[in-house]
C-alpha positions as CSV (number, residue, x, y, z in Angstrom):
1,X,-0.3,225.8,113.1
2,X,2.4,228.2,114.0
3,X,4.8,224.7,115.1
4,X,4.0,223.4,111.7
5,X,4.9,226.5,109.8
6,X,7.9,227.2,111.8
7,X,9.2,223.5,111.1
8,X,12.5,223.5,109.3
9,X,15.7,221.1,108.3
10,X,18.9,222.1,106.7
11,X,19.8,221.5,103.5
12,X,23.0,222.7,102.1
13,X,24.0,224.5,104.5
14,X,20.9,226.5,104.7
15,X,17.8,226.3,107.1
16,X,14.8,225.2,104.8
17,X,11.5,225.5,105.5
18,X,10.0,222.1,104.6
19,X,6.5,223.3,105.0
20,X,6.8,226.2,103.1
21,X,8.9,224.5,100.2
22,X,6.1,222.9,98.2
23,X,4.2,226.4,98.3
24,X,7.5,228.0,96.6
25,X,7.8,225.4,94.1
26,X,4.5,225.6,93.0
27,X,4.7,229.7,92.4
28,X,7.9,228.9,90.4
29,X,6.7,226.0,88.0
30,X,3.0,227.7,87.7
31,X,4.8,231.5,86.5
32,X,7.7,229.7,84.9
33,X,4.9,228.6,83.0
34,X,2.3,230.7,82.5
35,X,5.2,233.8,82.4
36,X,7.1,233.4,78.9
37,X,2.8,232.5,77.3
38,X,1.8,235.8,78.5
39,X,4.2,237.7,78.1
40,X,5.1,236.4,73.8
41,X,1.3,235.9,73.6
42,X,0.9,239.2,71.5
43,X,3.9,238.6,69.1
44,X,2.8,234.7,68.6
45,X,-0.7,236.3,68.0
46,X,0.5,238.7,65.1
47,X,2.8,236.2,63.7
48,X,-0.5,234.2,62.9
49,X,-2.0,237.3,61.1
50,X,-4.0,239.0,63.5
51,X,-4.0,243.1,63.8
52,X,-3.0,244.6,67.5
53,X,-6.8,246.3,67.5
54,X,-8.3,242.2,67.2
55,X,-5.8,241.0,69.5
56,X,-7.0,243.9,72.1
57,X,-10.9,243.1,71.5
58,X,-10.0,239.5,72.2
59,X,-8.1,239.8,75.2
60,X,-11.0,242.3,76.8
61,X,-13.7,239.9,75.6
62,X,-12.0,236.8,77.2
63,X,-11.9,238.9,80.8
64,X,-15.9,239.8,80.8
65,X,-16.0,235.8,79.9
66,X,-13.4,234.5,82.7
67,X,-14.8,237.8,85.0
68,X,-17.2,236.5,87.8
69,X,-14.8,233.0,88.0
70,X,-12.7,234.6,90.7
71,X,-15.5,235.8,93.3
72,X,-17.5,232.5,92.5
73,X,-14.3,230.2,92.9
74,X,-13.6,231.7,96.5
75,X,-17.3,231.4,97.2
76,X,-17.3,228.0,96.4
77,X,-14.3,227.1,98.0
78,X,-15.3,228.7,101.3
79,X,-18.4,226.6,101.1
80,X,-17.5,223.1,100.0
81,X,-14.3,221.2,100.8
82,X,-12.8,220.9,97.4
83,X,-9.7,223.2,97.1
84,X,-7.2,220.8,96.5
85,X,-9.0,219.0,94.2
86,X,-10.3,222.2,92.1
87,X,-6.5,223.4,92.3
88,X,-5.0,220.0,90.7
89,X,-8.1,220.1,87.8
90,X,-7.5,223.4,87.0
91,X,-3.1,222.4,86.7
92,X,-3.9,220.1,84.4
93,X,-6.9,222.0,82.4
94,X,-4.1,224.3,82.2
95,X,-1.6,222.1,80.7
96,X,-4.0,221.0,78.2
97,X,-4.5,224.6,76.8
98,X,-0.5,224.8,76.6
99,X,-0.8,221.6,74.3
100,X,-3.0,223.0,72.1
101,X,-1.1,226.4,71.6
102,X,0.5,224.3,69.2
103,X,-2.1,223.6,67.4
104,X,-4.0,227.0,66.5
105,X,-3.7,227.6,63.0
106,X,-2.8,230.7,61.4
107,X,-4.9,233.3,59.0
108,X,-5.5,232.6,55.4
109,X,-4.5,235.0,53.1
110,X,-7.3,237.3,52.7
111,X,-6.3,239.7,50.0
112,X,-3.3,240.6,48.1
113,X,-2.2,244.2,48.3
114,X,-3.4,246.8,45.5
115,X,-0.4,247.8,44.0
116,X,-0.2,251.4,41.5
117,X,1.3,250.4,38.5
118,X,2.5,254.2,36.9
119,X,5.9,255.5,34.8
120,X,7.0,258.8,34.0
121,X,9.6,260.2,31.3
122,X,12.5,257.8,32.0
123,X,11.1,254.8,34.0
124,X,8.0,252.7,35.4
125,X,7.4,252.5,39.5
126,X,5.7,250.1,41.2
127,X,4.4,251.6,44.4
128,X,2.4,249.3,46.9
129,X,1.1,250.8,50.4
130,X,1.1,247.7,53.3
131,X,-1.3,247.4,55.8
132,X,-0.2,248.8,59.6
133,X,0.4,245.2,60.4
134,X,2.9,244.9,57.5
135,X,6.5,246.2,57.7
136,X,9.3,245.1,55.1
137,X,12.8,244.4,56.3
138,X,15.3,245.3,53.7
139,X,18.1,242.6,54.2
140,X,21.1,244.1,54.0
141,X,22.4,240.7,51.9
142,X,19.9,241.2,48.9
143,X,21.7,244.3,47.1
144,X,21.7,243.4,43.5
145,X,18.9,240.4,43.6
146,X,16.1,241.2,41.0
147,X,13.2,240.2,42.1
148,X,9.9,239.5,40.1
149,X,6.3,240.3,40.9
150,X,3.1,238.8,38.4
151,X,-0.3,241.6,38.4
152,X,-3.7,240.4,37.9
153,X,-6.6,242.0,37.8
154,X,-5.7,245.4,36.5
155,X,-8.0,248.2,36.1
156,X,-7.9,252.6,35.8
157,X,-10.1,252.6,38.9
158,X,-8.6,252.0,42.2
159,X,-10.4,249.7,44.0
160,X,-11.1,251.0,47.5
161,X,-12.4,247.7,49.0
162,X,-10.8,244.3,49.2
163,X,-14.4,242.7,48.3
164,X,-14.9,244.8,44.8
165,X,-11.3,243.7,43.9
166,X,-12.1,240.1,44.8
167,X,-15.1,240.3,42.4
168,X,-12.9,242.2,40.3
169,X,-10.8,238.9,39.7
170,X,-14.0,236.6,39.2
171,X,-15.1,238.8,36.7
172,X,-11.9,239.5,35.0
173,X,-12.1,236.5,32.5
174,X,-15.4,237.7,31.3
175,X,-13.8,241.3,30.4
176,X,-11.8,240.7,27.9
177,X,-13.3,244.0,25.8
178,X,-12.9,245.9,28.7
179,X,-9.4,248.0,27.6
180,X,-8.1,251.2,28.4
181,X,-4.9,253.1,27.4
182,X,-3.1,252.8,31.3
183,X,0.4,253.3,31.9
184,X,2.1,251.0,29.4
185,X,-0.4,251.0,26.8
186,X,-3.1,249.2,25.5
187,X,-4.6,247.0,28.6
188,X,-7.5,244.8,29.7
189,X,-8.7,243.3,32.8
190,X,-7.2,239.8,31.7
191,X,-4.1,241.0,31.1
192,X,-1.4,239.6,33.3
193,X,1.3,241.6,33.6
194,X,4.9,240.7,35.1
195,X,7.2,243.2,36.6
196,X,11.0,242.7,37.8
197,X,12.9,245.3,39.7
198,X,15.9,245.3,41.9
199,X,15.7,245.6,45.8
200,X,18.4,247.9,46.1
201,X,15.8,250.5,43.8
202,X,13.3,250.7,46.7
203,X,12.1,253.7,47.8
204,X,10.1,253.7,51.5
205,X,8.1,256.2,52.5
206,X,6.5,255.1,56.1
207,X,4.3,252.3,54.5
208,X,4.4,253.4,51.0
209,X,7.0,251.0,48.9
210,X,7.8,252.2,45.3
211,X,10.0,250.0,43.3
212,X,12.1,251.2,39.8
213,X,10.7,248.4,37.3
214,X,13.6,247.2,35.3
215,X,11.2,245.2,32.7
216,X,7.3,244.8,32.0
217,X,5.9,242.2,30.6
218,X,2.7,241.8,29.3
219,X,1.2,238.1,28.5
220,X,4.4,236.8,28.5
221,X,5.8,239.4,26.1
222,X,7.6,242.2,26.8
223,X,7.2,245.7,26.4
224,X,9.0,248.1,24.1
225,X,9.8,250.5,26.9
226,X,9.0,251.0,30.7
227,X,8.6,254.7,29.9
228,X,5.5,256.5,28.9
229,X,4.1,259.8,28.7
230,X,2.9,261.9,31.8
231,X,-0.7,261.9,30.6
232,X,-1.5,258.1,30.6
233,X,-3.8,256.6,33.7
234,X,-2.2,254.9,36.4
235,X,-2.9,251.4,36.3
236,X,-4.1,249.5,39.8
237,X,-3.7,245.7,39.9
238,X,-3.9,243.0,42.4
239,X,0.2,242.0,43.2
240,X,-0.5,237.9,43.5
241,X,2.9,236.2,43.6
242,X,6.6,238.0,44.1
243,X,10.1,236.1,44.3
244,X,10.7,237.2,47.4
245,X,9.6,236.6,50.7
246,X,10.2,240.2,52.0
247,X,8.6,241.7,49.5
248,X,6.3,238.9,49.2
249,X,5.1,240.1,53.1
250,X,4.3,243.8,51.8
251,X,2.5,242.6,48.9
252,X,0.3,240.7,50.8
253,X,-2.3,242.0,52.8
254,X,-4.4,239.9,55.3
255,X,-6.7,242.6,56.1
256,X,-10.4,241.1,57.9
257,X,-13.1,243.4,59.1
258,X,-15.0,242.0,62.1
259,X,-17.8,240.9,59.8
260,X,-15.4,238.4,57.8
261,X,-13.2,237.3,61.1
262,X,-16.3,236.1,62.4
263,X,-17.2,233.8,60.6
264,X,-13.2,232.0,60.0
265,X,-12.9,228.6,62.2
266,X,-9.3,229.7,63.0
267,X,-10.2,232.8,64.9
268,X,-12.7,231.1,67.5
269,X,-9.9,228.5,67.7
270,X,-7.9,231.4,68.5
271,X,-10.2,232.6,71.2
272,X,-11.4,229.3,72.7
273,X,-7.8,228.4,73.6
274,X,-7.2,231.7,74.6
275,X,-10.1,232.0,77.2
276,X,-9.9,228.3,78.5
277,X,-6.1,229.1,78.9
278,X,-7.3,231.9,81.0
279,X,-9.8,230.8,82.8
280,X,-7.7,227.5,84.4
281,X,-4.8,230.0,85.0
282,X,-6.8,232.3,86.8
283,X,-8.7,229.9,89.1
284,X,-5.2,228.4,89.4
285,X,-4.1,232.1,90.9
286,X,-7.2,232.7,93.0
287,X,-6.5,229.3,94.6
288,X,-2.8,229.5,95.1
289,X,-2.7,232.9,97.3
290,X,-5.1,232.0,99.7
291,X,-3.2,228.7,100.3
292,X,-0.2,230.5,100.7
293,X,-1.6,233.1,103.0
294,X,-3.6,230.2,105.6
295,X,0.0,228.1,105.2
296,X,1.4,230.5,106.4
297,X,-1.2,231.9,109.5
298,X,-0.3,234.9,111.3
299,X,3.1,235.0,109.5
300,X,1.5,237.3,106.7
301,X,4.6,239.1,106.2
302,X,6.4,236.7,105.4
303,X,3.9,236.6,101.5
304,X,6.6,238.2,100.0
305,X,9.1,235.5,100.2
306,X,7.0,233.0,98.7
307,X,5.2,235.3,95.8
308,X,9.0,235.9,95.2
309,X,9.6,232.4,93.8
310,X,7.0,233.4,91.1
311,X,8.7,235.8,89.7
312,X,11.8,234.1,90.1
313,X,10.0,231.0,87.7
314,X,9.0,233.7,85.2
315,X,12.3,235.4,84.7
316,X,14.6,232.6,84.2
317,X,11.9,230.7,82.0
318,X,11.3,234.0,79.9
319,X,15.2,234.5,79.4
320,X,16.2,230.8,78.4
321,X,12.7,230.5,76.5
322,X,13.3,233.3,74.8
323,X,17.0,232.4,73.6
324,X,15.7,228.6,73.0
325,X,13.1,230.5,70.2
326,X,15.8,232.3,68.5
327,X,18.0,229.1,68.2
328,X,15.1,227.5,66.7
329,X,14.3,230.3,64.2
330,X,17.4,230.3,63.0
331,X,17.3,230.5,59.2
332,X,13.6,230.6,59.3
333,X,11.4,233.5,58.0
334,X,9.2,233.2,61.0
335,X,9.5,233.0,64.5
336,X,9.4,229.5,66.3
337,X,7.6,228.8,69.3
338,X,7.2,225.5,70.1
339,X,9.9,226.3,72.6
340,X,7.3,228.2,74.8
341,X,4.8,225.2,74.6
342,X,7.0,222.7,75.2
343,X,8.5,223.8,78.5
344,X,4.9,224.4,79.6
345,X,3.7,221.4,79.4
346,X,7.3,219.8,81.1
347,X,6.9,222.0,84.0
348,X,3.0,221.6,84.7
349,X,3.8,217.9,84.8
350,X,6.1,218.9,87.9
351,X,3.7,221.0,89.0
352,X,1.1,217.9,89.5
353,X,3.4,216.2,91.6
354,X,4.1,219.5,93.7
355,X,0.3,219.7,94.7
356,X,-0.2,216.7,95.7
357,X,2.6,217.6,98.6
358,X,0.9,220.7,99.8
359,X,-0.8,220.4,103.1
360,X,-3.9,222.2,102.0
361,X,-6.4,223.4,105.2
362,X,-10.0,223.1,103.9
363,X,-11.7,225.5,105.1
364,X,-14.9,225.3,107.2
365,X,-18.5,225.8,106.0
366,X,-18.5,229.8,106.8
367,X,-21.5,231.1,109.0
368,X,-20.1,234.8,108.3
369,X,-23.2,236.4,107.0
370,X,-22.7,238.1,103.0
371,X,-23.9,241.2,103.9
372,X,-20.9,241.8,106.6
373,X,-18.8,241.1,103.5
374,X,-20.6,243.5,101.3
375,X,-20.8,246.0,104.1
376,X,-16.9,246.6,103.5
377,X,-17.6,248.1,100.4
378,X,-19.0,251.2,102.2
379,X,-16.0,252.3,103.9
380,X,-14.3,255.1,102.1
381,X,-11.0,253.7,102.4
382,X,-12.1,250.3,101.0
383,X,-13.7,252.2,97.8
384,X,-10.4,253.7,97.3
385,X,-8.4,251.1,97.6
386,X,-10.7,249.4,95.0
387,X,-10.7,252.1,92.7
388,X,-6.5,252.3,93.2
389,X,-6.6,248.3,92.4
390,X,-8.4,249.2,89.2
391,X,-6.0,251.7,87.8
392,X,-3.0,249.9,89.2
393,X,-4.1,246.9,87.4
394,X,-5.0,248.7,83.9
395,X,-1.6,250.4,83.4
396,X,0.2,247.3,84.0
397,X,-2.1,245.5,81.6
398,X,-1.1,248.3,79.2
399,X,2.8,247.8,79.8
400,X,2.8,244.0,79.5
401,X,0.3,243.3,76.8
402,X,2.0,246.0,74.4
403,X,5.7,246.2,75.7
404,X,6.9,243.6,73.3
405,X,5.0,244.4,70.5
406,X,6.2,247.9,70.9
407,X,9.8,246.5,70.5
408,X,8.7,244.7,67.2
409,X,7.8,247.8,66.0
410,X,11.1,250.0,67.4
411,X,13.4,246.7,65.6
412,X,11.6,247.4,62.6
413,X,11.9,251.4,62.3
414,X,15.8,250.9,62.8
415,X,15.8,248.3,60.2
416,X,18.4,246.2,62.0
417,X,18.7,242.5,60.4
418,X,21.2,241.9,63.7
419,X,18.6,243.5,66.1
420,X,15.8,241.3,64.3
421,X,17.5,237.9,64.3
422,X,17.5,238.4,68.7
423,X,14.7,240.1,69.2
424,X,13.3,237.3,71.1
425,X,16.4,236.5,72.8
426,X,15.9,240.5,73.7
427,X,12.1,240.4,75.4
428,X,13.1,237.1,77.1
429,X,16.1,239.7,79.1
430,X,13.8,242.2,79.8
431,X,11.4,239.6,81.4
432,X,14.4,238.3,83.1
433,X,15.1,242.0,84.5
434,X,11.7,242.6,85.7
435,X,11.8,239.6,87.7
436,X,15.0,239.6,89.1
437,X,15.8,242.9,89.6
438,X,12.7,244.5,89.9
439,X,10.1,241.9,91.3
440,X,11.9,239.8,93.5
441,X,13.8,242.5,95.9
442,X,10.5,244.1,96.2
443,X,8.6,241.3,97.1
444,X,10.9,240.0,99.4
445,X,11.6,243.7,101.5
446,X,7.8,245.0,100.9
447,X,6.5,244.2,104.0
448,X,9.1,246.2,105.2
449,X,8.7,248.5,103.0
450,X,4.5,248.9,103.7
451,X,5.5,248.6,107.3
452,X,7.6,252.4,107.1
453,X,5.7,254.2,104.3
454,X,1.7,253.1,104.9
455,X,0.1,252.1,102.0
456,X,-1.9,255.0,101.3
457,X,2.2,256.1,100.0
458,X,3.1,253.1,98.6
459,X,-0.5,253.4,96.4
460,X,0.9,257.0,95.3
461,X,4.5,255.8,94.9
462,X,3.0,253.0,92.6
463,X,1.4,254.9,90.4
464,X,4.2,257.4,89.8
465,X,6.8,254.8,89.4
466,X,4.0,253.4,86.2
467,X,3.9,257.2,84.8
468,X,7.5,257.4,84.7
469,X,8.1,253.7,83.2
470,X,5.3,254.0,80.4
471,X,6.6,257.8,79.6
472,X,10.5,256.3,79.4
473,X,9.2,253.7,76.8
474,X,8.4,256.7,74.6
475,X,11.7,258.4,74.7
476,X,13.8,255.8,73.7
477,X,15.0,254.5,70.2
478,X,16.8,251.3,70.5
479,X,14.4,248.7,72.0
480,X,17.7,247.3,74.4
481,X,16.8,250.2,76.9
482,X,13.2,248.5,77.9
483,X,15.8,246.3,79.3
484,X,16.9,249.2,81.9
485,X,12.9,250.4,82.2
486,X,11.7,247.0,83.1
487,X,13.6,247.6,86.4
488,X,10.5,249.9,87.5
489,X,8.2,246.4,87.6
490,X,9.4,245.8,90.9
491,X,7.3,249.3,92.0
492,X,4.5,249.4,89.9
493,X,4.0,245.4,89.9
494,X,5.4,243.7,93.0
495,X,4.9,246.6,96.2
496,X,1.5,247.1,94.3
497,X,0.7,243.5,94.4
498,X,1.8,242.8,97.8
499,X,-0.7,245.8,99.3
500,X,-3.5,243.9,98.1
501,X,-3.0,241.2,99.2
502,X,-2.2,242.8,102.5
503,X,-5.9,244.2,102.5
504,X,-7.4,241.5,101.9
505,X,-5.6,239.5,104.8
506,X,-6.6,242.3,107.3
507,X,-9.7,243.3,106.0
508,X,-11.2,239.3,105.9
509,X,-13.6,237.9,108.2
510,X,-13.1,234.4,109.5
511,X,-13.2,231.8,106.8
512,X,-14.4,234.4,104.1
513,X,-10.2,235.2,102.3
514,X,-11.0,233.1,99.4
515,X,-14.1,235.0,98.4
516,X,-12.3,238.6,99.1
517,X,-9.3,237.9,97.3
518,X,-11.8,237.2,94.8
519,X,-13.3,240.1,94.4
520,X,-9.8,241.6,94.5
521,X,-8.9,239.6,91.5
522,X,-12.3,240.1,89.9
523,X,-11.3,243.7,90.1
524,X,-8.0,243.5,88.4
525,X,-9.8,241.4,85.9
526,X,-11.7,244.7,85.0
527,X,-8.9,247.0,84.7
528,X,-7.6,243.7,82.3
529,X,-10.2,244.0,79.9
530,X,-10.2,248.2,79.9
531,X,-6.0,248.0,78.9
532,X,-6.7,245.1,76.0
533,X,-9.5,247.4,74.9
534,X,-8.5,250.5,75.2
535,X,-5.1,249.9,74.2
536,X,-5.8,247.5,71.4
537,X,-7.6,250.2,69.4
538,X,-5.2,253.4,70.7
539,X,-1.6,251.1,69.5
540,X,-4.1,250.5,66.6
541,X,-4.6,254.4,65.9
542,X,-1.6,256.4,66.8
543,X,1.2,253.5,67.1
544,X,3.8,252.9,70.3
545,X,4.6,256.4,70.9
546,X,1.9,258.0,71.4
547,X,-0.2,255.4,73.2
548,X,2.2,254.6,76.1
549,X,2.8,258.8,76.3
550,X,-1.3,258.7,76.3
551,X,-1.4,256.3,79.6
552,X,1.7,257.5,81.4
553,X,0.2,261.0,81.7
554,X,-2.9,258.8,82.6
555,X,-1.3,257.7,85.6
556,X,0.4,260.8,86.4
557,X,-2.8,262.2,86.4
558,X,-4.2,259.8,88.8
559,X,-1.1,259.8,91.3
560,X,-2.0,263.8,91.6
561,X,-5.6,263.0,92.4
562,X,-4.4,260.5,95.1
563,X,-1.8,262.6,96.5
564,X,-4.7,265.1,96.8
565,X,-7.3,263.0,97.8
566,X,-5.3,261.8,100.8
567,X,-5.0,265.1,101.9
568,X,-8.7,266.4,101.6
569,X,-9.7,263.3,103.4
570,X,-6.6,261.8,105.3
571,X,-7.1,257.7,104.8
572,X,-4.4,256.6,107.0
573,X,-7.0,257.6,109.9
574,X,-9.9,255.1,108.5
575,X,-7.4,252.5,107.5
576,X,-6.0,252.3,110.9
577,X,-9.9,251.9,112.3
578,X,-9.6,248.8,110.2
579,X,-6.4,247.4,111.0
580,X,-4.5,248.3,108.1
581,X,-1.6,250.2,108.7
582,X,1.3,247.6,108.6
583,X,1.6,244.2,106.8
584,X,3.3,243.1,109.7
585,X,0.3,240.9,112.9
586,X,1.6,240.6,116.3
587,X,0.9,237.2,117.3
588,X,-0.1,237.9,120.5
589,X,-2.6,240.8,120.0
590,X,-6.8,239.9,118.9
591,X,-8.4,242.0,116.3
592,X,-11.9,242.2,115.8
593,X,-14.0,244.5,113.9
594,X,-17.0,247.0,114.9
595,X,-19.2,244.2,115.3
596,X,-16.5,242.9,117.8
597,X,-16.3,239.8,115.6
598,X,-13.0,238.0,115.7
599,X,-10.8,238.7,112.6
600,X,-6.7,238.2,113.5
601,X,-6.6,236.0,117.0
């Protein structure tokens, strides 16, 4: 094996690896991939009209769906010969999923906004409160342009639910006595009502919107005056059609509670493609490390420099992905991303071809009994490093799945057309900077780096560097300086990463890696679905700020407890019973267990 790994050719002028080269292909089409869906997912998701808090219960219940795949694919895969052929099924299930992106449509128009039709002694306002999802962008071009809005529906009472004032419009033609003395006189529930008002009259208050009226009309007739007296009843009406597309989007609410959202065919489209997406792209994962890890034998340290080529795939995808979307958008009022899809499906087509060069070692039918599997969980060191992988794995969930949406809403407060129109172009860079600055040097020196610090210290130094990124996203103002934040990732994401997968190498019995790294990833599939949860319905709640201030002294909290922990009850000692203490195997030495079983020979 070592002859085969160690066989190499020069190409360029450098010494290539020709063994090794289809295993760093693959980790740079599959994340070049997978990296610019995950990481827009939550924008492309909004942008067809869901809330963050539905986009955060989605997520969490596609990872209790897609959960027990990773331990059963390793099982399975430790038991029958299929690897290759489950890997190139799942590349091309995966592709398929990409395709369909394309295809999900977007939310109907639920509701339209309930806008407060009132005046005082010199003029009528307009005021309409948007839903949290719904921010307006006052174009810095549209001084001057009146703009026209038609009411239906009007009535004195405010109607606190979207279903009353949908029955409230059924019923309206059959109310024609119905009249009241509102805002601008004599009304009824029939009335239509037309307002006009100019843009550069708007008033904002957080996501209040009142608008000067510069002319009512009422059945196509216009009123004496916009201005009444004090005493008259505000008016409440249903804002159904505006001229323009900005305010259009604040008049327009598409606001669902769980029991109508259940039963729309677009959101279990939604989620279908979502969780099939998933669950190929995770067997795809729990395949492709193992395979990388028996490729390369007792040369575990070396990991590093192939995982690198992943992130590598995911940076430069993100960045030109992210540019190719703004080109695309240009002069559109929403956000194209075909761009995204498109390059997906290219590259898995690559991909296919990539397998099928892999020199994939099936592995035997294992005789290692379960319970010398499951007896691992009762070492202390173990449970810790479990519990560690949990937490680990839920802050970065937090800081990926919300990052970008958190710049939407930064772009939006500063109310920068310029800042808007690249915004894309913006997240694609700071992908491109977690990868290439952050991820690959630390995937490439953190053997190394394990090798000098242990990794009960890089687990600590982990988990500060994440309380110090999420706390930095909270102190910012511009959404450019996530750019500079992002450069953390190569801590909290890549030395984290590489530890695990150090564990598992050591701490696996003979023909038994696919089924721990499958617990592993089962694991980080749990601390998945507690982020998307938890952070779904906090960013719902209390916004940007205050969420990623809420995890970072989470995980400042939690690098305390380990710092503390360590010292109570020293872990370096127990990890070194196992093994554990470097990423780095000397060929020559045999390692076995308690049970003086053969694990490293």
């Amino acid at each position: 094996m070592i002859n085969r790994i160690n066989r190499s050719t020069k190409m360029f002028g450098f010494h290539v690896n020709k063994t090794l080269l289809p295993i760093k292909a693959n980790y740079f089409l599959v994340f070049g991939c997978i990296g610019p869906i995950l990481g827009f997912l939550p924008t492309y998701v909004r942008q067809l009209g869901y809330s963050v808090t539905t986009y955060g219960v989605i997520m969490t219940f596609m990872t209790f769906i897609t959960m027990p795949l990773c331990p059963a694919v390793g099982m399975i895969v430790d038991k029958f010969r299929v690897k290759k052929l489950l890997f190139l099924t799942t590349l091309f299930g995966m592709g398929l999923m990409v395709v369909l992106f394309m295809l999900v449509p977007k939310l109907p128009v639920d509701t339209a906004a309930v806008a407060e039709l009132t005046c005082d002694r010199k003029t009528g306002k307009l005021a309409v409160r948007a839903g949290k999802e719904t921010t307006i962008f006052a174009e810095n071009d549209t001084d001057g342009v009146l703009v026209t809005c038609e009411l239906q529906s009007c009535r004195l009472t405010e109607p606190y639910d979207h279903d009353v004032l949908n029955n409230q419009r059924t019923q309206s033609a059959n109310d024609s006595n119905d009249s009241w003395f509102g805002s601008i006189g004599l009304l009824s529930s029939s009335d239509r009502i037309n307002v006009a008002f100019k843009l550069e009259d708007v008033e904002q208050v957080s996501n209040l919107y009142v608008f000067h009226l510069s002319s009512v009309l009422v059945n196509g007739t216009e009123t004496s005056s916009t201005s009444c007296s004090p005493q008259n009843s505000p008016t409440y009406c249903s804002c159904v059609n505006c001229s323009h597309e900005t305010v259009m989007r604040v008049a327009t609410n598409m606001v669902y509670g769980w029991h109508k959202i259940l039963g729309l065919y677009q959101f279990w489209i939604l989620c279908s493609v979502i969780i099939m997406f998933n669950v190929f792209m995770l067997i795809t994962s729990a395949l492709q490390n193992p395979i990388c890890l028996e490729t390369l034998d007792d040369k575990s340290e070396d990991y590093g420099k192939q995982r690198c080529w992943a992130s590598i795939g995911w940076g430069l995808f993100s960045i030109l992905v992210g540019l190719l979307v703004d080109v695309f958008s240009t002069g559109k009022k929403e956000k194209n991303y075909s761009p995204i899809f498109c390059s997906g499906v290219i590259l898995t087509i690559f991909n296919l071809y990539v397998v099928t060069k892999i020199k994939v070692t099936e592995t035997r039918k294992s005789k290692v009994k379960r319970k010398k599997i499951y007896g691992l969980f009762t070492r202390f060191c173990v449970i810790f490093f479990y519990v560690w992988a949990l937490l680990n794995s839920l802050f970065h969930t937090i800081s990926t799945s919300f990052t970008f949406w958190y710049m939407e809403e930064l772009t939006l407060s500063n109310n920068d057309r310029n800042q808007l129109m690249w915004l894309k172009t913006l997240q694609g860079l700071a992908q491109a900077v977690q990868c290439f600055c952050g991820e690959i040097p630390f995937f490439f020196w953190s053997g190394w780096i394990i090798k000098r610090l242990g990794h009960v210290n890089c687990m600590t130094l982990a988990l500060g560097a994440m309380a110090l990124r999420l706390y930095l996203y909270t102190v910012i103002w511009n959404p450019g300086w996530i750019v500079l934040i992002e450069l953390l990732n190569g801590v909290t994401h890549s030395l984290a990463f590489a530890v695990k997968m150090s564990y598992a190498k050591k701490i696996a019995l003979p023909d038994t890696l696919n089924t721990v790294i499958g617990y592993i990833m089962l694991i980080d599939m749990f601390g998945d679905s507690l982020a998307t949860l938890l952070g779904g319905y906090i960013f719902g709640w209390y916004g940007g700020v205050w969420s990623f201030r809420f995890f970072a002294f989470g995980a400042a909290l939690m690098c305390f407890l380990t710092i503390l922990t360590n010292n109570v009850y020293p872990m370096t000692e127990d990890i070194e019973k196992l093994n554990f203490i470097s990423v780095t195997i000397d060929p020559q030495k045999t390692i076995t267990n308690d049970d003086g079983v053969v694990i490293i020979n």
